[in-house]
Residue frames relative to the residue before (quaternion, step in Angstrom):
aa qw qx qy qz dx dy dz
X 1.0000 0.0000 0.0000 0.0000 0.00 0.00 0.00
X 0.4574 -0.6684 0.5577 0.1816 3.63 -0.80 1.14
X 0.7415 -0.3095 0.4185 0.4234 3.52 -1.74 0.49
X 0.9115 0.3346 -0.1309 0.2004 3.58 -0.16 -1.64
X 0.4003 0.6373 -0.2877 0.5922 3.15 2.34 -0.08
X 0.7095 0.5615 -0.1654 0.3923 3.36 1.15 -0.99
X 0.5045 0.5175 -0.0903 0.6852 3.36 1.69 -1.24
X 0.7971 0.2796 -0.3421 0.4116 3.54 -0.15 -0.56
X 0.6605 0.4728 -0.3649 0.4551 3.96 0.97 -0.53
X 0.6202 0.5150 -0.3617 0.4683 3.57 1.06 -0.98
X 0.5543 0.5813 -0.3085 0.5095 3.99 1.56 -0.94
X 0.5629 0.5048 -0.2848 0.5892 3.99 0.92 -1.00
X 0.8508 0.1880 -0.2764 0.4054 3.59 -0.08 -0.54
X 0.3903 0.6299 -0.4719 0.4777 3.73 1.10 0.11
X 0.6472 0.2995 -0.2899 0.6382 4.15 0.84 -0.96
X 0.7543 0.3028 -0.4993 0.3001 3.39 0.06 -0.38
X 0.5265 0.5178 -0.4621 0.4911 4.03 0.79 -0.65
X 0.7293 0.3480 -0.3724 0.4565 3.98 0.06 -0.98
X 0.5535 0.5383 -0.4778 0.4190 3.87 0.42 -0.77
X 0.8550 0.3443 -0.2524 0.2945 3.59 0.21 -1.52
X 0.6521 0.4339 -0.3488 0.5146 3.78 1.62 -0.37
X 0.5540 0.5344 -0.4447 0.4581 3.53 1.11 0.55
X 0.4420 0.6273 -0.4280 0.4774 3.32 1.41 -0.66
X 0.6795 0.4806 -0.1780 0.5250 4.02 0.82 -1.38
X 0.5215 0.6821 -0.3620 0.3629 3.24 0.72 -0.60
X 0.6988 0.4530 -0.1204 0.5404 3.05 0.84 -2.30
X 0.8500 0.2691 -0.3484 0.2892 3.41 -0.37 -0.97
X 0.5600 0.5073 -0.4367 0.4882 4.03 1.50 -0.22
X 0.8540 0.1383 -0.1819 0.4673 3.88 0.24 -0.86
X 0.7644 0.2321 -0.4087 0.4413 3.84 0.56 -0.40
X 0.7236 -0.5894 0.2928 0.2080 3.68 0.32 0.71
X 0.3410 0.7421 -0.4784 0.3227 3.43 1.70 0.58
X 0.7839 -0.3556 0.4273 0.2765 3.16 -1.69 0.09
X 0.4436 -0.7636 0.4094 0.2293 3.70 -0.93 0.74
X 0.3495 0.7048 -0.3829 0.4842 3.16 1.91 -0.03
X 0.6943 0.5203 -0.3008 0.3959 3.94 1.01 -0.69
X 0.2109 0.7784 -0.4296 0.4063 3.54 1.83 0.51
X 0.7308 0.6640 -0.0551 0.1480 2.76 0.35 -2.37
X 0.4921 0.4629 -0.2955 0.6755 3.21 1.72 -1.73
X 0.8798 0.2859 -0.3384 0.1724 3.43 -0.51 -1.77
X 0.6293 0.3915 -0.5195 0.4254 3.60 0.65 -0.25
X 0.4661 0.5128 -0.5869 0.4187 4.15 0.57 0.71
X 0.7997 0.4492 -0.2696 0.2932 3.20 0.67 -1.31
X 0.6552 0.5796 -0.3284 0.3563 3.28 1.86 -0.45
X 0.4761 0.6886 -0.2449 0.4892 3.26 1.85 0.03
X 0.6821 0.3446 -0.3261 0.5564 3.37 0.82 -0.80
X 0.4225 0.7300 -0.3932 0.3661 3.62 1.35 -0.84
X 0.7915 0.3477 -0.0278 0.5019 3.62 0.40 -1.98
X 0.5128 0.6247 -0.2710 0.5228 3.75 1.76 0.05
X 0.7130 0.3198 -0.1924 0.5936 3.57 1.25 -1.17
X 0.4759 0.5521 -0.5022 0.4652 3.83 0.78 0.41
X 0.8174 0.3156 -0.3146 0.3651 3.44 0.62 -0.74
X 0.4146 0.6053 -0.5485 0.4011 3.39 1.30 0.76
X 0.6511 0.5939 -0.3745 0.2882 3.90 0.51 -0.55
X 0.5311 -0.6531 0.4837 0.2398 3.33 -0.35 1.84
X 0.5807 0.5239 -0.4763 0.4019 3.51 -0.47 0.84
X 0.6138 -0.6004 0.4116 0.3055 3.55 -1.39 1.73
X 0.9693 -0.0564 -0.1116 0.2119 3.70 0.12 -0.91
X 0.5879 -0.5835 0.1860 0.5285 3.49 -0.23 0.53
X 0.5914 0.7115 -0.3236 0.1983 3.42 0.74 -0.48
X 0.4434 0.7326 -0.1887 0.4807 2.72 1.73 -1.66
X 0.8229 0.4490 -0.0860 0.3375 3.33 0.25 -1.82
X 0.5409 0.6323 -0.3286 0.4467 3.17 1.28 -0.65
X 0.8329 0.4055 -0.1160 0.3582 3.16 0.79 -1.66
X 0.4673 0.5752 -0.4152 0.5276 3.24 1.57 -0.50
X 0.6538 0.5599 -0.3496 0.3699 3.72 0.68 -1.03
X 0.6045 0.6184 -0.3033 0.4001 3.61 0.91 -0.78
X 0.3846 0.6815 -0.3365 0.5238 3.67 1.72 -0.08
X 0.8813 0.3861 0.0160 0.2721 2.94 0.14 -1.64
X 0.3827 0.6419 -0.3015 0.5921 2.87 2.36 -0.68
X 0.7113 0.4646 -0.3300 0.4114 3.51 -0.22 -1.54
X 0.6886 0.3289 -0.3554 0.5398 3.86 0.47 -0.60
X 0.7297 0.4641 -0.3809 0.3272 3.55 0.03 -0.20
X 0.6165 0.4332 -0.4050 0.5178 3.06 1.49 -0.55
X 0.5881 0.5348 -0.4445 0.4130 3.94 0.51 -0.56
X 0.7672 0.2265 -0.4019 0.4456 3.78 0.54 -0.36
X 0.1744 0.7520 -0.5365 0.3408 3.50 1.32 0.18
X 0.8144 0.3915 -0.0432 0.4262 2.99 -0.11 -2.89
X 0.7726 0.3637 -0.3861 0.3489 4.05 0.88 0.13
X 0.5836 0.5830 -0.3539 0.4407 3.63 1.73 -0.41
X 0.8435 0.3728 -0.0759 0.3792 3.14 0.99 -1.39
X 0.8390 0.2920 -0.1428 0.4364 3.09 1.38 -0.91
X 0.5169 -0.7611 0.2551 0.2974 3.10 2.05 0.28
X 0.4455 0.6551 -0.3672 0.4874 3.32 1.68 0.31
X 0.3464 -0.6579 0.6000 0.2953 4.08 -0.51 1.21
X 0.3190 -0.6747 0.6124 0.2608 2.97 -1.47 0.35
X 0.3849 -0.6826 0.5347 0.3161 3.97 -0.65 0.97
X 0.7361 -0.5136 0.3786 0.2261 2.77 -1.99 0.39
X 0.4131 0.4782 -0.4288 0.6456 3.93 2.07 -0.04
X 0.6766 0.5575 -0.3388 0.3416 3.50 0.02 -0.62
X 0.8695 -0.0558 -0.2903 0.3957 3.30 0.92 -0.49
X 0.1460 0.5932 -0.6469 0.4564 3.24 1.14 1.77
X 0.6044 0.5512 -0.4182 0.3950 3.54 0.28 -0.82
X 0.7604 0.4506 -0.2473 0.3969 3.87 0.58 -1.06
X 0.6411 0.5468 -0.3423 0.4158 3.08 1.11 -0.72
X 0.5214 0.5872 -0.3558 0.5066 3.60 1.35 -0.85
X 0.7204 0.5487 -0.2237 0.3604 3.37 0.77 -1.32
X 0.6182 0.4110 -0.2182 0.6335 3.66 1.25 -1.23
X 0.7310 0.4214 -0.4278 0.3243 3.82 0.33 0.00
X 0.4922 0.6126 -0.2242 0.5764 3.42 1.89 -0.33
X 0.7345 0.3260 -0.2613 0.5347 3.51 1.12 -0.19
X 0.5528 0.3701 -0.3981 0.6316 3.49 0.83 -0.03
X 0.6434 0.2150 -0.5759 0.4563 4.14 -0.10 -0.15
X 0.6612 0.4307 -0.4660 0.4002 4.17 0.37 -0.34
X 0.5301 0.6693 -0.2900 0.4323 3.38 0.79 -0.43
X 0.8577 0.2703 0.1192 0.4208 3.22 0.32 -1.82
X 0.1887 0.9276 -0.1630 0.2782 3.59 1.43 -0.23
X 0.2540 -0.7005 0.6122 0.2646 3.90 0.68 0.51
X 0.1916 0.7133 -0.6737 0.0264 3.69 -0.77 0.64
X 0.5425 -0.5097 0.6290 0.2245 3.37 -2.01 0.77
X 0.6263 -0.6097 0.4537 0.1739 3.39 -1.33 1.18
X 0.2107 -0.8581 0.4512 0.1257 3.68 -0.24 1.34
């Protein structure tokens, strides 16, 4: 699996993990309807579905590489949807965060 196969699934679950804990979000603190469960516990499924596409021996690994990609998704998350700029720490922070996942990601490893 190439870089951009890799990026784009880890980019697919990032909307689907934030879609489905926003779904919770709404109906515990901004007062929506419990019917908004329904999506997010779909979307957390397909969420925990597109993790196990990422060419890579263990799940850990993948998790943690994913946690990169999270942090940026949630920062344009908090400016498309929730109208909140991200600051200039904010996206220094990701970049630290996406470079930490591409040395766990990307890493010369010995055969396990």
């Amino acid at each position: 699996m190439d870089i951009r196969a890799t990026f784009l699934i880890y980019l697919f679950a990032a909307v689907a993990e934030i879609a489905g804990c926003f779904a919770f979000w709404a109906w515990l603190r901004l007062g929506k309807s419990v019917l908004w469960v329904v999506p997010g516990l779909l979307s957390l499924a397909i969420f925990a579905w597109l993790l196990t596409l990422v060419d890579i021996a263990a799940a850990g690994r993948a998790y943690a590489a994913y946690g990169g990609v999270y942090i940026l998704s949630s920062l344009i998350w908090l400016w498309s949807v929730e109208g909140v700029r991200p600051d200039r720490w904010d996206a220094i922070g990701a970049m630290i965060c996406l470079a930490g996942a591409a040395v766990i990601l990307f890493a010369p490893r010995a055969a396990s």
